[in-house]
C-alpha positions in Angstrom: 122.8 108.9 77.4 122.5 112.3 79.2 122.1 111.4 83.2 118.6 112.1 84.3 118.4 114.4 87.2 115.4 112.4 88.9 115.8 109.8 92.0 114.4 106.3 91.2 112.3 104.9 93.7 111.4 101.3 94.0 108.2 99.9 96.2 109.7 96.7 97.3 107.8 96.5 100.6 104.5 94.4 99.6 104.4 90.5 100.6 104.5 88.6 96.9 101.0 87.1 98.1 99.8 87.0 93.8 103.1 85.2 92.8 103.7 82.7 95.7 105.5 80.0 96.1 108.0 82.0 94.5 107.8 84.5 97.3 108.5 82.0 100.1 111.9 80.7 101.1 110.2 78.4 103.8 107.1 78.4 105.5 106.7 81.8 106.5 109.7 83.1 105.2 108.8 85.0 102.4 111.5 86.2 99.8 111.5 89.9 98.0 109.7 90.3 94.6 112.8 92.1 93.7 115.0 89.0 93.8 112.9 86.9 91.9 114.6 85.5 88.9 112.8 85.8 85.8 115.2 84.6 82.9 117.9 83.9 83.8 119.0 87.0 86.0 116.4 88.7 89.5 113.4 90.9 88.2 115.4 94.3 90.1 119.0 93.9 88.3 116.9 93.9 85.1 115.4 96.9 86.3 118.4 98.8 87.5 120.3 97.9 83.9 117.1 99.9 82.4 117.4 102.8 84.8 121.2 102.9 84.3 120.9 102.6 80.4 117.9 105.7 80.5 120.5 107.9 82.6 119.4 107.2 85.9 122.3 107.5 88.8 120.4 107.2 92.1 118.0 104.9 93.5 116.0 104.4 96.5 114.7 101.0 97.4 111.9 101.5 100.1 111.4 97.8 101.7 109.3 96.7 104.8 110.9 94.1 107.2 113.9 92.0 107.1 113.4 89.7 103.7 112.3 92.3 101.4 115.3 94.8 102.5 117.9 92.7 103.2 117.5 90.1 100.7 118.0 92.9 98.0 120.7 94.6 99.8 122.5 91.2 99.9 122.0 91.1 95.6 122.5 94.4 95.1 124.6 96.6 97.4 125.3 100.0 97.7 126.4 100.2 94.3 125.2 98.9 90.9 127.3 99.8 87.7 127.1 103.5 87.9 123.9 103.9 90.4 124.1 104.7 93.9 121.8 102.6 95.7 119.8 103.5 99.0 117.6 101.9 101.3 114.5 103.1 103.3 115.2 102.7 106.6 114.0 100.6 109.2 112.5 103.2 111.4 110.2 104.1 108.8 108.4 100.4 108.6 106.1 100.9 111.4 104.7 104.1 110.0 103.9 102.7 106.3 100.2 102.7 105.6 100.4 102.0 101.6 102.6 102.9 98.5 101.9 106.1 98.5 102.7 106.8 102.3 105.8 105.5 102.1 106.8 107.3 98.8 106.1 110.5 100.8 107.5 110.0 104.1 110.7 108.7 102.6 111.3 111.2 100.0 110.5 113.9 103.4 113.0 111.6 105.6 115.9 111.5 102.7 114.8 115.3 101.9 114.7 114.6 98.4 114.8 118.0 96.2 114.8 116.2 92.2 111.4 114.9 90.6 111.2 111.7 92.0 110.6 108.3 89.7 108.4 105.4 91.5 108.5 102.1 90.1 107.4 98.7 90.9 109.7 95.5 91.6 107.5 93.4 90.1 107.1 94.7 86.5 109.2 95.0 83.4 109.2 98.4 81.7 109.9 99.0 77.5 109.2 103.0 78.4 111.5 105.6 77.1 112.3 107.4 80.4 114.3 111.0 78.6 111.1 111.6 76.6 109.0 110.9 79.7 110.9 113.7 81.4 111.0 116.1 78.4 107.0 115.9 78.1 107.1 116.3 82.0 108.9 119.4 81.7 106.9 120.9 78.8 103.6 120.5 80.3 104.4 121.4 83.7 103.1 118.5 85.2 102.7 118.4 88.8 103.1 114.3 88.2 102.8 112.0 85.5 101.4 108.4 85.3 102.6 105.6 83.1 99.5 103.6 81.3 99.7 100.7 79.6 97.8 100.0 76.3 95.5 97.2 77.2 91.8 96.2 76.2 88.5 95.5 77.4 88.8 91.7 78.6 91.9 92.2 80.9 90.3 94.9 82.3 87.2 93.3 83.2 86.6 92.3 87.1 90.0 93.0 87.6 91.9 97.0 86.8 89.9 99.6 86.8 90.7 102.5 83.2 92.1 106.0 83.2 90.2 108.7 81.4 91.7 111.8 80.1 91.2 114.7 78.0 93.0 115.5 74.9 96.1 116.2 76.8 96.3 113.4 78.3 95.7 115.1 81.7 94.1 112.9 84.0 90.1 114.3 84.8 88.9 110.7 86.2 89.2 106.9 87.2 87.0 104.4 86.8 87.7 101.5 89.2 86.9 97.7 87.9 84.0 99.1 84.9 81.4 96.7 84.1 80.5 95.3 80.4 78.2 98.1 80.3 80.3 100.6 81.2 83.3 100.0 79.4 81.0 99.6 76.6 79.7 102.9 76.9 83.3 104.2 77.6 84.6 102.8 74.1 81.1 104.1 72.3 80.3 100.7 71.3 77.1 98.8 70.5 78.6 95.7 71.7 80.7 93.7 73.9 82.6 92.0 71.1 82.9 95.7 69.2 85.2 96.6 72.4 87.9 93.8 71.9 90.0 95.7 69.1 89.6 98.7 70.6 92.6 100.3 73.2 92.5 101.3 76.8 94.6 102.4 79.2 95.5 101.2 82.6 97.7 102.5 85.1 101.5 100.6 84.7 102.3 101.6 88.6 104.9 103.9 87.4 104.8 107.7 88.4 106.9 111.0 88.0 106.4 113.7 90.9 108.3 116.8 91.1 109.5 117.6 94.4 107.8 121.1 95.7 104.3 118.9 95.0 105.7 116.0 97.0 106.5 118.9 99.4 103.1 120.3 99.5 101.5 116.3 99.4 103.4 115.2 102.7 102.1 118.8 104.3 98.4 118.5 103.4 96.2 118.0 106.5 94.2 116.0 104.1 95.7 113.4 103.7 97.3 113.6 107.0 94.0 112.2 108.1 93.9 109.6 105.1 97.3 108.2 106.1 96.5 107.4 109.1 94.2 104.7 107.7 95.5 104.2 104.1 97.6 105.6 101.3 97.4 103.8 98.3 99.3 105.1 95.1 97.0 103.9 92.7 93.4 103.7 95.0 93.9 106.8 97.1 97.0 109.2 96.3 96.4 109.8 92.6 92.3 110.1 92.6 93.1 112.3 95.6 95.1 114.4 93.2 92.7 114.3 90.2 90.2 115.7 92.3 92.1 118.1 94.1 93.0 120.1 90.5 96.7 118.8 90.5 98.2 118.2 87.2 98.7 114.7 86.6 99.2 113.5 82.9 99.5 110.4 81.5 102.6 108.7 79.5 102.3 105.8 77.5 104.6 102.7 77.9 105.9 101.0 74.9 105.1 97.8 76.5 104.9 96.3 80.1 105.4 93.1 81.6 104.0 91.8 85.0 105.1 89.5 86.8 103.1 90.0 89.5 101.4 86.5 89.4 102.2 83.3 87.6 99.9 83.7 84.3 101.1 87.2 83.8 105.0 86.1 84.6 104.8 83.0 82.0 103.0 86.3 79.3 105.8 88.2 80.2 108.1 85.5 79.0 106.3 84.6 76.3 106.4 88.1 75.0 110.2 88.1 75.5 110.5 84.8 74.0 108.8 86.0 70.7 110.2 89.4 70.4 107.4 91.2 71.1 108.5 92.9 74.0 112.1 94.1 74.0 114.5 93.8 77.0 118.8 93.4 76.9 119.2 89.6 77.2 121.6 88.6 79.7 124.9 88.3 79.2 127.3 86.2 81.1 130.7 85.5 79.6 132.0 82.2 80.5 135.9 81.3 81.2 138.1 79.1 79.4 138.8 76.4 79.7 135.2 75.6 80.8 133.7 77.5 78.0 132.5 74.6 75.7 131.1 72.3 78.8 129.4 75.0 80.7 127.2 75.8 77.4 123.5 74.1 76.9 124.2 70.6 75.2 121.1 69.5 73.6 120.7 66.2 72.6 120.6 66.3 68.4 117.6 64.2 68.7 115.6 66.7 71.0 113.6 69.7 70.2 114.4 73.2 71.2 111.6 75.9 70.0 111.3 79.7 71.3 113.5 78.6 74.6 116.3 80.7 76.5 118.7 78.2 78.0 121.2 79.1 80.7 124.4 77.7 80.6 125.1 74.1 81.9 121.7 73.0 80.9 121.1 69.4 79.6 118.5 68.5 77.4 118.4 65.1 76.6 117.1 62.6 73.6 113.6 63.2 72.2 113.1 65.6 74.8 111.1 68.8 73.9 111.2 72.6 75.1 108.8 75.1 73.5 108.3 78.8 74.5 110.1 78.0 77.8 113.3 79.2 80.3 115.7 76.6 81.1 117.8 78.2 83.9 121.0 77.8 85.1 122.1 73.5 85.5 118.4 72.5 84.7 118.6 68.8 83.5 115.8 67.5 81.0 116.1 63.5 80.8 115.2 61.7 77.2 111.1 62.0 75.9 109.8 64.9 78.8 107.7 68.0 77.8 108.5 71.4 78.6 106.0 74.5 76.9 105.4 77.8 78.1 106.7 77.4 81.3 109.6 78.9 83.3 111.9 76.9 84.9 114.3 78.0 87.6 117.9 77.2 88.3 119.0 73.6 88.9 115.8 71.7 88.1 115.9 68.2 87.2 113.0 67.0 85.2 112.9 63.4 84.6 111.8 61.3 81.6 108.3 61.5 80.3 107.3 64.3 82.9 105.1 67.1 80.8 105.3 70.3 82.0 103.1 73.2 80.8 102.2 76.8 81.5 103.9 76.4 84.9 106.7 78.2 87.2 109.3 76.0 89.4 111.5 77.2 91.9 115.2 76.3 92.1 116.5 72.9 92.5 113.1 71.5 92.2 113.0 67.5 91.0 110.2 66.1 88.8 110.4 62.3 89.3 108.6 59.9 86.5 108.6 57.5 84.1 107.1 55.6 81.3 104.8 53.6 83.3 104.1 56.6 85.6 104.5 59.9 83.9 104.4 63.0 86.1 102.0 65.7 84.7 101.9 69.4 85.9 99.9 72.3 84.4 97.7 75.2 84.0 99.9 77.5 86.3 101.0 75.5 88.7 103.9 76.5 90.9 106.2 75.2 92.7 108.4 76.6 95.3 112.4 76.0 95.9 113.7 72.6 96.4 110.1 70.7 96.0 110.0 67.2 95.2 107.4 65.3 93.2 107.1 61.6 92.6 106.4 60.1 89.5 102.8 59.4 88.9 101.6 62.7 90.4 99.2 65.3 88.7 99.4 69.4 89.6 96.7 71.4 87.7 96.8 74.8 89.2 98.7 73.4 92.4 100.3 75.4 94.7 103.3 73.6 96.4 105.1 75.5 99.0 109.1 75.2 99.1 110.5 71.9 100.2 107.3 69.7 100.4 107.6 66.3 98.8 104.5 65.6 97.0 104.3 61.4 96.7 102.7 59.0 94.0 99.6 59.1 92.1 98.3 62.1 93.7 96.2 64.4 92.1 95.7 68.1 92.9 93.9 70.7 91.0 93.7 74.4 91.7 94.6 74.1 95.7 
């Protein structure tokens, strides 16, 4: 792969707020989206193994405080395979107003001169970066803006659409479109005559060259604007649009959010299934240990659509369907596991069922036959959290280290 001659830059400075309790260490102590493990290995190596592999050699992490920057300095370094790593620095922090502030005062402070890449460290990319640039360099794109192909119902009440001409340069946003409108955008009669139909949402990924970053972080303009706010999505890029800049769209092959806990456990479940395509991990495993530290599963339990880490135990009659098994997760005889995603060092005990929900590390699910422990419909749990048997979590939110006791029920609080 031919190296890239753009600088990567990730926005690692937001709080996790949509995705907590993954986001907090303890109370208060809130841990980077970047270092978030999603399958086995955090969301930002996954990210910098895609940026390596499209030819990318130097990238700039711009955090706010000490957990988001120093959490991913401590998993990443200076140095990652063959990619420089850099770090906004702390003087900056005070100054940030929004995503698109501090991509423009960093890339002034570090005095950036290549095109410059911004990505997310909460999302998972299938995008084909070496065409990206070539079609930035034949249109002469001032910047470009990834979309993801999406439709009608996810949009509603929560994205707003990106409308182009038939260049694919940007000429408006529409911000959260009602039935009506989205209707009308798609030139259909009816709500249900939207669903097959495609649009396009902005994926939070942009390309800028450098003499329009340049001529951005000189404009009195939005000198004014920053002083308040500068949002990529809700204040930089409509800014642009309407100012005449260039700004085209590129489409992602796919991408994968994991911004919140039902669009983390989609994510997955894409992965799971094939239908979104990432590089599983890969982690060799020593002799003479090899053999032991690999998943044993019980003969009598069933495994569907899972990724297991190694030294996980599944035991008899259990069952794991569309799920991750991190690292040392334990699954005692007759529990339920589906479409959920279970961190490192779990220990789920018999007759627990488990669905469509995100644990934490080292959390322990007590129950039994007499009491079984049920928890669904998204719930998460943070690191280290303890529940006894005979409790019930739909939609619960349990922050890191709280032991939830017997024959409670919570739902959606």
């Amino acid at each position: 792969m031919d190296p890239l001659p753009i600088v990567a830059m990730g926005l690692a400075a937001g709080r996790g707020e949509r995705v907590r309790p993954l986001t907090l260490k303890g109370t208060n102590y809130l841990r980077s989206k970047a270092v978030i493990r999603f399958m086995g290995r955090r969301i930002i190596h996954w990210q910098l193994n895609w940026l390596g592999e499209q030819g990318v050699q130097n990238v700039l992490i711009v955090a706010k405080g000490m957990e988001n920057r120093y959490q991913v300095k401590s998993n990443v370094g200076y140095q990652y395979q063959d990619i420089g790593i850099y770090y906004s620095p702390p003087i900056l922090d005070a100054l940030d107003t929004g995503s698109g502030d501090a991509t423009l005062r960093n890339a002034s402070y570090f005095g950036l001169e290549q095109p410059i890449l911004v990505f997310p460290v909460d999302s998972l990319f299938d995008l084909d970066l070496q065409k990206m640039y070539r079609m930035f360099e034949d249109t002469n794109a001032d910047a470009v803006v990834v979309t993801a192909e999406t439709t009608a119902s996810h949009i509603l009440g929560r994205y707003g659409v990106i409308l182009t001409d038939d260049s694919r340069r940007i000429r408006a946003f529409k911000e959260k479109p009602s039935v009506e409108e989205l209707m009308t955008l798609a030139n259909a009669s009816s709500w249900e005559a939207t669903q097959p139909l495609p649009f396009w949402m902005n994926a939070g990924v942009y390309l800028l060259r450098p003499d329009v970053v340049k001529e951005l972080n000189e404009s009195p303009a939005l000198q004014v604007m920053r002083r308040e706010r500068l949002d990529f999505g809700k204040d930089l890029l409509p800014w642009m649009v309407k100012e005449q800049f260039k700004v085209h769209t590129f489409p992602a092959n796919d991408v994968g959010d994991l911004g919140n806990i039902p669009d983390f456990l989609e994510t997955m479940h894409r992965v799971l299934t094939g239908k979104m395509a990432l590089d599983w991990p890969r982690r060799p495993v020593g002799e003479p240990f090899a053999n032991r530290a690999k998943p044993r599963v019980h003969p009598t339990a069933t495994v569907e659509q899972s990724y297991l880490g190694v030294n996980v135990q599944i035991g008899p009659y259990a069952k794991v369907r569309n799920s991750t098994l991190a690292d040392d997760v334990t699954v005692e005889p007759y529990a339920e596991i589906s479409d959920s995603h279970i961190d490192e060092g779990c220990y789920i005990e018999s007759y627990a069922h488990i669905e469509q929900s995100l644990f934490g590390v080292m959390v322990k699910v007590l129950s039994s036959a007499d009491r079984p422990t049920v928890i669904v419909q998204y719930s998460g749990l943070g690191d280290e959290v303890t529940v006894e048997p005979g409790v019930r979590l739909e939609g619960a939110i349990v922050d890191p280290r709280t032991h939830v006791y017997g024959d409670k029920v919570v739902e959606f609080g």
